[in-house]
C-alpha positions as CSV (number, residue, x, y, z in Angstrom):
1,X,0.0,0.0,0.0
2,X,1.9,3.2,-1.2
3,X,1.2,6.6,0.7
4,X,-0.8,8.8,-1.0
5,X,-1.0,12.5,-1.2
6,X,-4.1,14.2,0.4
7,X,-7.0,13.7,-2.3
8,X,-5.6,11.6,-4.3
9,X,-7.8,8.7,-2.8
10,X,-10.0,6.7,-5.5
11,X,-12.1,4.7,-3.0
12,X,-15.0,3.5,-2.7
13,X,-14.5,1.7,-6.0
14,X,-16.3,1.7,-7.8
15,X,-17.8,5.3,-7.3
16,X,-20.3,5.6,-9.6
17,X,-21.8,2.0,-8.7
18,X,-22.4,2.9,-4.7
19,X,-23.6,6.2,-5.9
20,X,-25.8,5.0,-8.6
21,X,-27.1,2.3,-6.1
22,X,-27.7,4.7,-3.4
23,X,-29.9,7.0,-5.8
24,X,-31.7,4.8,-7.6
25,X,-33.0,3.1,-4.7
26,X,-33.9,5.8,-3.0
27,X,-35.3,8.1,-6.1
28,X,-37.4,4.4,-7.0
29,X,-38.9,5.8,-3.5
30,X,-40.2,8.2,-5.2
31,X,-41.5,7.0,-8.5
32,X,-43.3,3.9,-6.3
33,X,-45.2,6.6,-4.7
34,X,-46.7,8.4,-7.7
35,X,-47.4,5.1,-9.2
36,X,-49.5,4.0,-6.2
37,X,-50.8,6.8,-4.7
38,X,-54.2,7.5,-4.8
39,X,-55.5,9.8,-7.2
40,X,-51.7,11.2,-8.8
41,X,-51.4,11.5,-12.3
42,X,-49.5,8.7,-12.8
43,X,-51.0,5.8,-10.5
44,X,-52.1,2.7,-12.1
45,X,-54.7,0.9,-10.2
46,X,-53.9,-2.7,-12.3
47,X,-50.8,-2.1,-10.3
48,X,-52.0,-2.3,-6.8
49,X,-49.1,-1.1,-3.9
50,X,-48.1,-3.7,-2.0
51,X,-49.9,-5.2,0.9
52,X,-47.3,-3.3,3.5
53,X,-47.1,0.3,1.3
54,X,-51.1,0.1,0.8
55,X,-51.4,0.5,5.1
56,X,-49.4,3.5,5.0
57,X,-51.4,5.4,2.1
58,X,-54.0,6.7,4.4
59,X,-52.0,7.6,6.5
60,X,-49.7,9.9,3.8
61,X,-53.5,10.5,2.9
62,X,-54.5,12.3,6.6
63,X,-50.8,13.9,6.7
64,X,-51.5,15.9,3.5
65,X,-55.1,16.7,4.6
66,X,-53.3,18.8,7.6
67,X,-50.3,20.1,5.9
68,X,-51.4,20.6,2.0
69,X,-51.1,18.2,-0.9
70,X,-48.0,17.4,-2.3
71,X,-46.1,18.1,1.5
72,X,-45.7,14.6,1.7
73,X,-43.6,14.1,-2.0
74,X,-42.0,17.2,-1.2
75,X,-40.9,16.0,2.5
76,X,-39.7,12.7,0.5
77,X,-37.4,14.9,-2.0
78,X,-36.3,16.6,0.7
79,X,-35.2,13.5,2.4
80,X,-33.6,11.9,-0.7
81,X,-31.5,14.7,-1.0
82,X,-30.6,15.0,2.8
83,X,-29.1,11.0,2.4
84,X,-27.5,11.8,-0.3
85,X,-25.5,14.5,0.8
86,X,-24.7,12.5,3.9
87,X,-23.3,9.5,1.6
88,X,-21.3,12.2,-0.6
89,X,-20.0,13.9,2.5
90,X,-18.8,10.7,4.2
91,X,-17.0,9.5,1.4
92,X,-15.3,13.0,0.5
93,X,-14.3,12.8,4.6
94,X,-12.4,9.9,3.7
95,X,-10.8,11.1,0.5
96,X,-9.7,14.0,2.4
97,X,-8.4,12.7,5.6
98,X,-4.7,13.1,6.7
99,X,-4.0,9.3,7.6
100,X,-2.0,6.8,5.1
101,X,-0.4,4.2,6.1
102,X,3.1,4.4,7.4
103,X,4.2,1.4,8.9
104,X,8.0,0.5,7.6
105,X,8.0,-2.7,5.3
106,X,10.6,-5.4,6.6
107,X,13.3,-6.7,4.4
108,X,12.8,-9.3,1.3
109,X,14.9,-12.7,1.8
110,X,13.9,-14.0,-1.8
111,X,11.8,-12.7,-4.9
112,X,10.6,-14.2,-7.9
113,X,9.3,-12.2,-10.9
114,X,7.0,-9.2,-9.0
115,X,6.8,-11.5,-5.8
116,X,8.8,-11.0,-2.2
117,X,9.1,-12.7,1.0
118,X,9.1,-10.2,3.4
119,X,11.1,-11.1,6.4
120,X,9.2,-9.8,9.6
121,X,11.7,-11.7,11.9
122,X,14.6,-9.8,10.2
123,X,14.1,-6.9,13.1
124,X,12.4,-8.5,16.0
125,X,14.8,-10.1,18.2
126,X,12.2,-12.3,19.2
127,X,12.1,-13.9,16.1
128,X,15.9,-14.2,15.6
129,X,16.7,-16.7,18.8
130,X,18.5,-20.3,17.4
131,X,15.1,-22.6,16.4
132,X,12.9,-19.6,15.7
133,X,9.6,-21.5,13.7
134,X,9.4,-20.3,10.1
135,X,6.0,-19.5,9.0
136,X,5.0,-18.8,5.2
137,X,2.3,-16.1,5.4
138,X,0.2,-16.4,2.2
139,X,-2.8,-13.9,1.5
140,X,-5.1,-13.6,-1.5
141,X,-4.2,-12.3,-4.9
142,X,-6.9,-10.0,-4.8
143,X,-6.6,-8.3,-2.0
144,X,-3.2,-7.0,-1.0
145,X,-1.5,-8.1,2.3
146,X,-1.5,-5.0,4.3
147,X,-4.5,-6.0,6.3
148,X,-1.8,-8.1,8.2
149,X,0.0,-5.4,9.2
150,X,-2.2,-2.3,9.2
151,X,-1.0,-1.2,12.1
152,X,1.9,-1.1,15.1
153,X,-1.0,-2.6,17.4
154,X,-3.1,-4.3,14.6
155,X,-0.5,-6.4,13.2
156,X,-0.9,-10.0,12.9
157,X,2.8,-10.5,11.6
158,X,4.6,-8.7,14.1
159,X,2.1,-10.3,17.1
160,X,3.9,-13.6,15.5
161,X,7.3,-12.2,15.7
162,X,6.9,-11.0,19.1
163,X,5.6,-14.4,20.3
164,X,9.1,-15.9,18.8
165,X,8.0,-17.4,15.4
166,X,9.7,-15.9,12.4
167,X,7.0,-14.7,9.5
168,X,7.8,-14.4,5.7
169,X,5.1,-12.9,4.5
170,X,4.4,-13.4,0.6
171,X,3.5,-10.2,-1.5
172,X,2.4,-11.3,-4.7
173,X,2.5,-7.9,-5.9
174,X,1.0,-6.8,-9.4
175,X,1.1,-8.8,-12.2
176,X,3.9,-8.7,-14.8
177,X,3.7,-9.4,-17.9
178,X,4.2,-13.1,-17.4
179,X,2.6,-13.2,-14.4
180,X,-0.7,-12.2,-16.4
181,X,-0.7,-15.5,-17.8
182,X,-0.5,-17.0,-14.5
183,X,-3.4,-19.7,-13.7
184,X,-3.5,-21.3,-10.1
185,X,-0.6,-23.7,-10.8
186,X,1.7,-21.6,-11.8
187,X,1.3,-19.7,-8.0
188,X,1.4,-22.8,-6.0
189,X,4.5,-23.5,-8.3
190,X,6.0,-20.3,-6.8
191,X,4.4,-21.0,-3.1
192,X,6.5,-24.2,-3.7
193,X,9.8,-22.4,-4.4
194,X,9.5,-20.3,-1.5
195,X,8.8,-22.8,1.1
196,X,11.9,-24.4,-0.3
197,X,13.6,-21.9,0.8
198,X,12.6,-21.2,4.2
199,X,13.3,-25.0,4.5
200,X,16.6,-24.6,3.5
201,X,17.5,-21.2,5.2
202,X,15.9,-22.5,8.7
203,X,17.2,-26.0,8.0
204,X,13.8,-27.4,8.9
205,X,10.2,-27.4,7.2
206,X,7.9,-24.2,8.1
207,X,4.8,-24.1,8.9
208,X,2.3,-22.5,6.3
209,X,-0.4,-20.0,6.9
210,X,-3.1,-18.8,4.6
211,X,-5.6,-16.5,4.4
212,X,-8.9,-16.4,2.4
213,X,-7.9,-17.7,-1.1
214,X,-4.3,-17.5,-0.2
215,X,-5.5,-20.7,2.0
216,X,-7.0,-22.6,-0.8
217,X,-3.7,-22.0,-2.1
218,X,-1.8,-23.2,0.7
219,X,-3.9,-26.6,0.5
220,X,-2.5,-27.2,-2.7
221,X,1.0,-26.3,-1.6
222,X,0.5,-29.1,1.6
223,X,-0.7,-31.9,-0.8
224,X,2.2,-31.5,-3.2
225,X,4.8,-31.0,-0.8
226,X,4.0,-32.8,2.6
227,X,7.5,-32.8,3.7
228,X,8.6,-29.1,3.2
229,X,5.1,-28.6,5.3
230,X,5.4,-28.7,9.4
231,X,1.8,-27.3,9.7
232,X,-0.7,-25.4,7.9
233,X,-3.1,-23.1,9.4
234,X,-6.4,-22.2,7.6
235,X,-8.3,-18.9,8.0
236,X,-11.6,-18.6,6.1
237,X,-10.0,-20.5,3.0
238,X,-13.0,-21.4,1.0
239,X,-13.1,-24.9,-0.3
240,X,-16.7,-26.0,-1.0
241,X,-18.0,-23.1,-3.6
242,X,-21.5,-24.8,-3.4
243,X,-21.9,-25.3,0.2
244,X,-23.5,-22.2,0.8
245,X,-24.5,-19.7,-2.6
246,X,-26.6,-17.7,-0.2
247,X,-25.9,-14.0,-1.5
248,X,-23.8,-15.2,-4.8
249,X,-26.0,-15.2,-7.1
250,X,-25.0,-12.0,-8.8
251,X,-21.6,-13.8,-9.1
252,X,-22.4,-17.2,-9.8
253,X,-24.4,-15.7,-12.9
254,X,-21.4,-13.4,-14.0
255,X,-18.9,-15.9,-13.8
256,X,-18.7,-16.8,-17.3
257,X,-19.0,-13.3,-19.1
258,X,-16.1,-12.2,-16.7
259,X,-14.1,-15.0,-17.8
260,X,-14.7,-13.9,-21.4
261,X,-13.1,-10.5,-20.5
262,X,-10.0,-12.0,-18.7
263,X,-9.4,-13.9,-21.5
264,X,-9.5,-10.9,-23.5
265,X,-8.2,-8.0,-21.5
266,X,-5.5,-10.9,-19.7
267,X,-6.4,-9.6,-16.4
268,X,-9.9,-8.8,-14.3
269,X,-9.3,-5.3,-13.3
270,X,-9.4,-3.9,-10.1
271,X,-12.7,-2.7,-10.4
272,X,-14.8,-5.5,-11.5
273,X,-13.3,-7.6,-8.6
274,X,-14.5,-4.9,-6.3
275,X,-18.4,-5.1,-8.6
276,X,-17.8,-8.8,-6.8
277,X,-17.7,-7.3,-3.4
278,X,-20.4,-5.0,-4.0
279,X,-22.8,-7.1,-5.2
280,X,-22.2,-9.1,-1.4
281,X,-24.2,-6.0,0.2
282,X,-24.9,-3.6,-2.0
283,X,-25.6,-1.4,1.0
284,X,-22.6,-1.7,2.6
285,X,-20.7,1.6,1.8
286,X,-23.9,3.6,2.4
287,X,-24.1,2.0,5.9
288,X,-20.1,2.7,6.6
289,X,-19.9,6.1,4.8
290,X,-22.7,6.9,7.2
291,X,-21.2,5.7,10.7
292,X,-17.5,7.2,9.6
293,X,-19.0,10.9,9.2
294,X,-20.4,10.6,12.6
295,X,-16.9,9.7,14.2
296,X,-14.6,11.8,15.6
297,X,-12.1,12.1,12.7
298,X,-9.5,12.9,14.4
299,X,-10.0,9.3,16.8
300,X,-8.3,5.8,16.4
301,X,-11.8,4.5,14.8
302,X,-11.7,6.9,12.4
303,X,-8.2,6.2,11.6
304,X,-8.2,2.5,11.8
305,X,-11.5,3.3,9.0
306,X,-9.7,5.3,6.5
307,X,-6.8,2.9,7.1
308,X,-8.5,-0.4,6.4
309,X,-10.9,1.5,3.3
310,X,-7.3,2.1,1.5
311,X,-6.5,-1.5,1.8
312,X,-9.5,-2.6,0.5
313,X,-9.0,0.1,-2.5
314,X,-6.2,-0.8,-3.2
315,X,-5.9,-4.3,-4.4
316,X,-4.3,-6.1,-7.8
317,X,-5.9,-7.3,-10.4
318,X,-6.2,-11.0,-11.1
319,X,-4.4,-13.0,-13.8
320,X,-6.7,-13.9,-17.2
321,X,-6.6,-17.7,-16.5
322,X,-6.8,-17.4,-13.0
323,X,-9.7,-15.5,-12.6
324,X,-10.9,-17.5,-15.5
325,X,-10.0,-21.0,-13.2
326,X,-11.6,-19.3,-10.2
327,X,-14.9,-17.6,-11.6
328,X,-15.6,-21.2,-14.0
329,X,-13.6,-23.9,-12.1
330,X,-14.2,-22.8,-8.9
331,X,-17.7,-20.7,-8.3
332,X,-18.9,-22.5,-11.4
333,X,-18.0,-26.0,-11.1
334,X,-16.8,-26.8,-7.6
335,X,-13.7,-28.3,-8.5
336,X,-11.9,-28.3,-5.3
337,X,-15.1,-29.1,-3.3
338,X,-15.6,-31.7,-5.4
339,X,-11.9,-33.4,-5.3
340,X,-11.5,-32.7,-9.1
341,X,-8.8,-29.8,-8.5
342,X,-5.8,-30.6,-10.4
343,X,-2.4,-28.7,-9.8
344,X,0.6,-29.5,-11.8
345,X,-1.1,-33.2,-12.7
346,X,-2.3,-34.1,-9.4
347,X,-5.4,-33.8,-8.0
348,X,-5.8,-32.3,-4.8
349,X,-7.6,-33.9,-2.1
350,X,-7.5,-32.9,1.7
351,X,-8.8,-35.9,3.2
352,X,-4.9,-37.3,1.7
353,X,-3.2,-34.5,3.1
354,X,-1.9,-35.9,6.7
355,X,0.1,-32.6,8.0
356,X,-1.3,-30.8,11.0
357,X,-3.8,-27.9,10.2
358,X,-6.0,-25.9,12.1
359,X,-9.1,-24.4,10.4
360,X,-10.1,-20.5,11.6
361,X,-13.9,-20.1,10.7
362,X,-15.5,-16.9,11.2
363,X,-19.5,-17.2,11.7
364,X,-20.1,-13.6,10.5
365,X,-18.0,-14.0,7.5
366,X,-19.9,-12.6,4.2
367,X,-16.9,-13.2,1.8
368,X,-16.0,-16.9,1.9
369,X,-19.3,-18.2,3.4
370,X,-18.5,-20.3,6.4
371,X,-20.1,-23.7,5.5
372,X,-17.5,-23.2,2.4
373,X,-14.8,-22.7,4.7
374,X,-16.0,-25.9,7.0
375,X,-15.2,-28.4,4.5
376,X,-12.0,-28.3,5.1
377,X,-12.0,-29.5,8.3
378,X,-15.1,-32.1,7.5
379,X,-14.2,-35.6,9.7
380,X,-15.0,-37.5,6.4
381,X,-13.4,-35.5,3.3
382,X,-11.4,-32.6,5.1
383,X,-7.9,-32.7,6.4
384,X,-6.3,-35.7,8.2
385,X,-5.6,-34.1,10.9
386,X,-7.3,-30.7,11.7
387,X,-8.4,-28.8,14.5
388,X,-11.4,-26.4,13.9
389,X,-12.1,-23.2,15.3
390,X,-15.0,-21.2,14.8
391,X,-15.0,-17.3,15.8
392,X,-17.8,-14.8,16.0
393,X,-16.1,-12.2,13.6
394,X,-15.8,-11.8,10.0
395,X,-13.6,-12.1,7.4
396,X,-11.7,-9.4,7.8
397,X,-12.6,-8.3,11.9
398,X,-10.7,-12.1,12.1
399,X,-7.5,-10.3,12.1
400,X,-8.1,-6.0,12.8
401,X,-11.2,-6.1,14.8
402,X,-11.1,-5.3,18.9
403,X,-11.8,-8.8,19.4
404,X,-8.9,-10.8,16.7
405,X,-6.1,-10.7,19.3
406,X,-8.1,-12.7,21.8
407,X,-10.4,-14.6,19.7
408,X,-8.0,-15.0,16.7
409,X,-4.6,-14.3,17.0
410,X,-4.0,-15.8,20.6
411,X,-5.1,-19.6,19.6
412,X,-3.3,-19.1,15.8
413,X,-0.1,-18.2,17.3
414,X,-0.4,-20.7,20.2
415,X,-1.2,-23.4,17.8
416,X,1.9,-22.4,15.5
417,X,4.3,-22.5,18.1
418,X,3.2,-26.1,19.4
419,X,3.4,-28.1,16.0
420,X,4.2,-31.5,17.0
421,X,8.0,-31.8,17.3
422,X,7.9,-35.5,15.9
423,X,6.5,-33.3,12.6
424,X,10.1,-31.3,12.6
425,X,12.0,-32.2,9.3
């Protein structure tokens, strides 16, 4: 996440689509009341108001008796207008505010094309003592990894360092040119590289975190490569795309026309990805634009707010064949729910995968819905040999909210730092 000069922010993305959402619902407001209200020029009466809206005409009926007709629609305008402004002015708060990240980035210990490990032991002295457990941090392509580290006291990777484990956190970065022809083998491939070389520079096999689709990743990474793999911890890693559609249906049903402009652009921009998020909860940025003008800007909330929004305007687009794999193989077809996931020849099946794993589940999670996430540690299909969490927090409170250093955090780490010794290689 570079800094940014004041103004030069370009979130929410996209604009125009919370904007236009905001409007239209709220101007449809106003077109549903000329259409069904009694005795305006443009009601229908073969269009009959709905059963709840029909109890609140007389009503609208007596209020205009006692303050003139038309007081009512103009009250409505008035009101459209009011939460409108409110939505423009939260979001220009934002733009404006004086807070950008400014955390300093550890080190690299190894790169490959636009990708780094990011060595968070390199400065924590911690994380430097003889034995120190080597942990392969993998998040998502989409989004970018800064969520880990947003802050000196939200930090997931320096909590670990602290505690005496040794992170390398992956950045994938953006896509090069090759890299834009990337599908999901070709990023285990590199995941395999990597953890090849944390086994060799700590003489001894890391364990392997992963987060969101940086876990399904990770899976992948385990089954190929059980030896180079002390441990792998899960959080919300979605597995089963079918276990749970509830709310995807806007991106179930656009999988394959977005796959058709991967192919042809090589990439799914930055802004489609976040169309993805939107169509989740359309509502959302109303609801947060909203609660952020009310804060005291100059707070930690407020801070923490603008801090987080920039991460999660900020992410890299996806390679053409993986977002193609994802959208069609994944969403579409269920392939790694359905044990017919192939990476580099074989097919990937966690119940075959023997390594210890534990499996962080957030109940509240929107993103990667949680029955998807379950699967993984299913007694009959999952991992050999998991350990299941579940947390009341959501996808991304799992690691930045009040709660994710006791809920979260605390058990992650312990569990990380008690991998079986007989599992040391």
């Amino acid at each position: 996440m570079q800094a940014r000069q004041a103004g030069s922010r370009l979130g929410p993305r996209p604009l125009p689509l919370h904007l236009g959402t905001a409007l239209m619902t709220w101007a449809s407001s106003e077109n549903a009341l000329r259409l069904w209200k009694p005795g305006s020029p443009n009601s229908n009466p073969a269009s009959p108001a709905p059963e709840a809206i029909a109890a609140l005409l007389p009503e609208i009926a007596a209020l205009e008796a006692r303050a003139g007709a038309g007081a009512f629609d103009e009250a409505l305008r008035r009101e459209i207008g009011r939460r409108m402004e409110r939505l423009a002015d939260g979001v220009l708060a934002y733009r404006r505010h004086h807070v950008h990240r400014t955390l300093e980035n550890p080190p690299a210990a190894w790169s490959e094309g636009n990708t780094r490990l990011l060595d968070y032991g390199a400065t924590h002295r911690a994380a430097r003592v003889r034995g120190a457990r080597a942990v392969l941090v993998v998040p998502s392509l989409i989004n970018r990894w800064e969520v880990l580290d947003l802050t000196a006291e939200k930090s997931l990777l320096r909590a670990m360092a602290a505690r005496g484990l040794r992170p390398y956190l992956v950045d994938w970065g953006t896509p090069n040119a090759e890299e834009r022809r990337f599908d999901t083998a070709a990023y285990v491939a590199r995941l395999e590289r990597a953890v090849a070389f944390l086994a060799k520079r700590a003489r001894r096999a890391p364990a392997v975190m992963g987060y969101c689709m940086g876990g399904t990743l990770t899976v992948a990474l385990a089954a190929r490569q059980p030896r180079r793999v002390a441990g792998l911890a899960l959080l919300a890693a979605p597995w089963d795309f079918h276990a749970d559609r509830t709310g995807q249906a806007f991106l179930v049903s656009s999988g394959p026309l977005l796959a058709q402009v991967a192919d042809k652009v090589g990439e799914l921009p930055v802004d489609i990805l976040q169309t993805l998020f939107w169509s989740l909860d359309p509502w959302l940025a109303v609801k947060k634009f909203g609660r952020f003008l009310g804060m005291d800007q100059q707070g930690d909330p407020a801070k923490e707010f603008v801090l987080l929004e920039d991460w999660l305007n900020d992410g890299a687009p996806l390679a053409g064949p993986t977002a193609r794999e994802c959208l069609i193989g994944w969403y579409g077809e269920n392939m790694p729910g359905a044990g017919k996931w192939i990476v580099s020849g074989r097919r990937i099946v966690p119940s075959k995968i023997n390594v210890p794993a534990l499996v962080m589940i957030p109940s509240g999670d929107r993103i990667v819905p949680p029955l998807s996430a379950a699967a993984l540690a299913d007694p009959a299909k999952g991992l050999r040999n998991a350990t299941r969490i579940d947390l009341p927090l959501g996808h991304i409170g799992m690691v930045v909210s009040s709660r994710a250093r006791d809920l979260c955090w605390t058990p992650l780490l312990e569990w990380l730092s008690n991998i079986p010794a007989k599992q040391r290689r």
